[in-house]
N, C-alpha and C positions, 0 to 999 in steps of 0.2 A: 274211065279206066280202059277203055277199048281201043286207047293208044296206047297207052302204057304198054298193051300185052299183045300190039300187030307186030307181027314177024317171031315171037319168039316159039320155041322147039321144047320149053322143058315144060313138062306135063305127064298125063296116062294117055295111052293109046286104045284106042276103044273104036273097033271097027273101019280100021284108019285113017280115024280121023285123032287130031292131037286136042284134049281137053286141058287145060290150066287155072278153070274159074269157075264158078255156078254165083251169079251174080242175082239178088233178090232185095231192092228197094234201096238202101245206102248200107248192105250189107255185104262181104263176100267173102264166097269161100277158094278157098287156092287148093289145088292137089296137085300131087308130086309125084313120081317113083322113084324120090332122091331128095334126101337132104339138102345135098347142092342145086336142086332143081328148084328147092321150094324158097333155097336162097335167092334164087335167080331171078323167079315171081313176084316174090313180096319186095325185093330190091327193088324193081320195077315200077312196083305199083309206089311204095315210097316215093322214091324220087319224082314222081309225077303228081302224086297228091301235093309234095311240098312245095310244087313249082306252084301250086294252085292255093294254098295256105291251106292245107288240109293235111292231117298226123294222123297217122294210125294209133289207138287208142292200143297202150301196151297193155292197159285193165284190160279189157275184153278181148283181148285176143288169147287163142289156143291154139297149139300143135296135137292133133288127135294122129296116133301112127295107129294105122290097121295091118293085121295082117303080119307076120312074121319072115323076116330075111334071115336066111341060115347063117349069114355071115353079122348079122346086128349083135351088136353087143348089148342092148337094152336101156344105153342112155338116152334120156331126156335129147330131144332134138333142140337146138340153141339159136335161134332165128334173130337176127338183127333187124329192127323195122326202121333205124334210123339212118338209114343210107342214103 
C-alpha cells in the first residue's frame, strides 16, 4: 500500500505533515478532509490491490464522518471501492 499512496496530497494536515492512512496488520484506515479526498485514497489503494489480486471487502468497510462542516448537508458519504 505504500505505493499506492507515494506522492499523493489528499489527507489531514497535522503539524505539516500530510496524514492519509493508519495502517495496522492487513487492515487500514483512510482519512480525508473531503469526500473527494477520500475518493482519491481508496481509488488508489483499489487500483493497486487489484493489480495485485486483492479487493476491498465492501462487507467490512465504513465511512465514519467526524466532526461537523457548516456547509455539509448530512448525507451518507458514497465511496466507490471498485476503481
Amino acid at each position: 500500500m505504500a505505493k499506492a499512496l507515494e506522492y499523493v496530497d489528499d489527507g489531514i494536515t497535522i503539524c505539516g505533515y500530510t496524514l492519509n492512512n493508519l495502517r495496522f496488520a492487513d487492515d487500514i484506515a483512510v482519512v480525508s478532509d473531503s469526500q473527494q479526498g477520500l475518493q482519491s485514497v481508496v481509488g488508489r489503494i483499489a487500483n493497486t490491490s487489484h493489480r495485485m489480486g486483492m479487493y476491498i471487502s465492501t462487507q467490512k468497510t465504513e465511512v465514519q464522518h467526524i466532526g461537523i462542516h457548516p456547509d455539509h448537508n448530512h448525507q451518507p458519504a458514497e465511496i466507490d471501492v471498485d476503481r
